[in-house]
C-alpha positions, 0 to 999 in steps of 0.5 A: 813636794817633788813627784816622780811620775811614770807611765808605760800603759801602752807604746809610750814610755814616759817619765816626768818630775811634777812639783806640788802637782802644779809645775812640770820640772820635767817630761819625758816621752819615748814614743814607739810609733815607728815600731807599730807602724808597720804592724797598723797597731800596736803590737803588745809583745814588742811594746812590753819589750821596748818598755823594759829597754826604755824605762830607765833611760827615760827615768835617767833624762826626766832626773837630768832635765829637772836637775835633780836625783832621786834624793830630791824625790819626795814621792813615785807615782806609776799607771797601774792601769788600764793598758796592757798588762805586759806595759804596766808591770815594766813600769810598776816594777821600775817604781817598787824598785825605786822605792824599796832602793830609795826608801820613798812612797809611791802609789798607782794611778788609774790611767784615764782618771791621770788624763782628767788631772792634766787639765790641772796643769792648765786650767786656771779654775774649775768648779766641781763637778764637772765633766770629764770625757777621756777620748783615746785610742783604747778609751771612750769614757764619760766621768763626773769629777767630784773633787781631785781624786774623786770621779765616778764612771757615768758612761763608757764605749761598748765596743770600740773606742773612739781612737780606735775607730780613728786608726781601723778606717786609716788602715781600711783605707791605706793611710797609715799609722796613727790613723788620727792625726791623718784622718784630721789632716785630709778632712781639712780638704774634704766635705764633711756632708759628702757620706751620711755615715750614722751616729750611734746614740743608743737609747734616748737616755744613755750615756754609752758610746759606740763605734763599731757600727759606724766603722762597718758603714764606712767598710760597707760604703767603700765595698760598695763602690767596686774599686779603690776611692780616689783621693778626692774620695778618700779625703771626703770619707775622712771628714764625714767619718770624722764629723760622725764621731765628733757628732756623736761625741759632743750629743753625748757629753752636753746630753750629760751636761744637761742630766748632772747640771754641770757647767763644766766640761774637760776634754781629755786623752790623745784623741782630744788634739784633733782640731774638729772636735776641739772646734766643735766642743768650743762652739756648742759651750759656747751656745750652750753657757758651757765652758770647755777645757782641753789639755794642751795638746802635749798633755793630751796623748800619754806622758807622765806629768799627768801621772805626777799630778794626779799622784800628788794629790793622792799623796796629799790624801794619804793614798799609798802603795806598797810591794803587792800593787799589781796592774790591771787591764780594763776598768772594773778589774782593779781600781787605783789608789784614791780614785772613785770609778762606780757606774 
């Protein structure tokens, strides 16, 4: 079975052919990095707009690279959400009109429970249920993975998401955007005990992320000091805000291991290509019997063959679409096909 995956929720316009939710003929990625750049963010408007200029080409190369039309299709699978809705709907629009024009099924894909099915694509077994923590740039969340298409919401940021926090100290400090990639490139070079940045773990039981505060610790800490940080401090602030994050992510996740009995952990979403938190998960499963999978990095920050797989296996369950699927912001204002996401 030959899925068409499709994905617009944010600055990447991504198409992918995905067979038998398993082998990736092909994946597409058209990214707008250069053009936010600027900006320090993503700027919604001129997202939507680049979409509505990309979605075809996209669509047209994915097809070519696969070597097949859309008489070879079997099935369309689009990101209904969340993401920005101006995004979603130049996505879902391109699937509706594939579909009545090809006369093919298609079904929405909940976009962080999309970033959990990449690890299908890599991961040789899993045994259910395990845990899943989607970390972006517009995402925090915790999930417990019941079966293919079936996960539950368990925890989730109360403010801002990881990734998020990533990209607002990189522009506090001047360093650019996305603000991840930098911030794990300096603290290669720079003392992850330098600054006692705090992490936010809440009530003793929760599950909850928060980010806010520690990103005012380092607004706070770089006031503090009267004058622009050296380089050698720049690059102490990016390990220490970084080692703060990872801290705070790995208490949480194995702290939610322990609770669900699980011994299992994927690590999923754009923010999961950092090299810290990939080396720092690995050695907690390790001392604590845990096994920890991560996506390849590719299939980490967004793209479609993610969206294909999860798409096949709602397809396999009879999950379907039609003309009136809309897009949805956040979690708790929609919910795709398929997907289970109570908390």
């Amino acid at each position: 079975m030959k899925i068409l995956g499709i994905e617009s929720s944010c600055d990447e316009t991504a198409a992918a052919i995905v067979e038998d939710g398993q082998k990736v003929l092909s994946s597409v990625v058209a990214s707008q990095v250069s053009l936010h750049r600027k900006y320090g963010g993503v700027v919604p408007e001129l997202a939507s707009r680049h979409h509505v200029e990309a979605i075809l080409p996209v669509i047209q190369e994915a097809l070519l690279q696969a070597q097949m039309d859309l008489k070879k299709i079997d099935g369309i699978a689009v990101t209904q959400g969340p993401g920005l809705v101006g995004s979603l709907l130049v996505g879902i629009a391109a699937a509706k009109s594939l579909s009545f024009a090809c006369n093919l099924p298609f079904t929405g894909v909940n976009h962080l429970l999309a970033h959990v099915a990449a690890i299908f694509l890599s991961a040789s077994h899993l045994d259910f249920p395990f845990l899943a923590l989607v970390v972006s740039g517009g995402h925090t969340s915790l999930f417990r993975a019941e079966s293919r298409t079936r996960m539950t919401l368990i925890g989730r940021t109360r403010d801002d998401a990881a990734g998020e926090a990533f990209d607002k100290v990189a522009k506090l400090l001047d360093l650019g955007y996305p603000g991840g990639a930098i911030i794990d490139r300096l603290s290669k070079e720079g003392n992850r005990s330098a600054i006692p940045f705090p992490r936010a773990l809440l009530e003793p039981e929760s599950l909850d992320f928060s980010f806010s505060g520690l990103k005012t610790a380092v607004l706070n800490w770089v006031k503090g000091k009267g004058e622009k940080p050296s380089p050698g401090q720049i690059r102490d602030i990016a390990a220490s805000f970084q080692e703060a994050v990872v801290d705070t992510l790995v208490s949480k996740v194995f702290r939610a291991a322990r609770r669900e009995r699980t011994r299992q952990v994927v690590v999923a979403g754009g923010v999961a290509c950092n090299s810290r938190l990939r080396e720092k998960f690995s050695q907690e499963g390790e001392s604590c019997g845990i096994s920890v999978c991560f996506p390849p990095p590719a299939l980490c920050t967004d793209n479609a063959a993610m969206v294909g797989v999860a798409g096949y296996y709602l397809f396999q369950e009879g999950s379907l679409a039609d003309l009136t699927l809309n897009a949805y912001s956040r979690m708790g204002a929609g919910s795709a096909s398929g997907w289970k996401t109570e908390s």
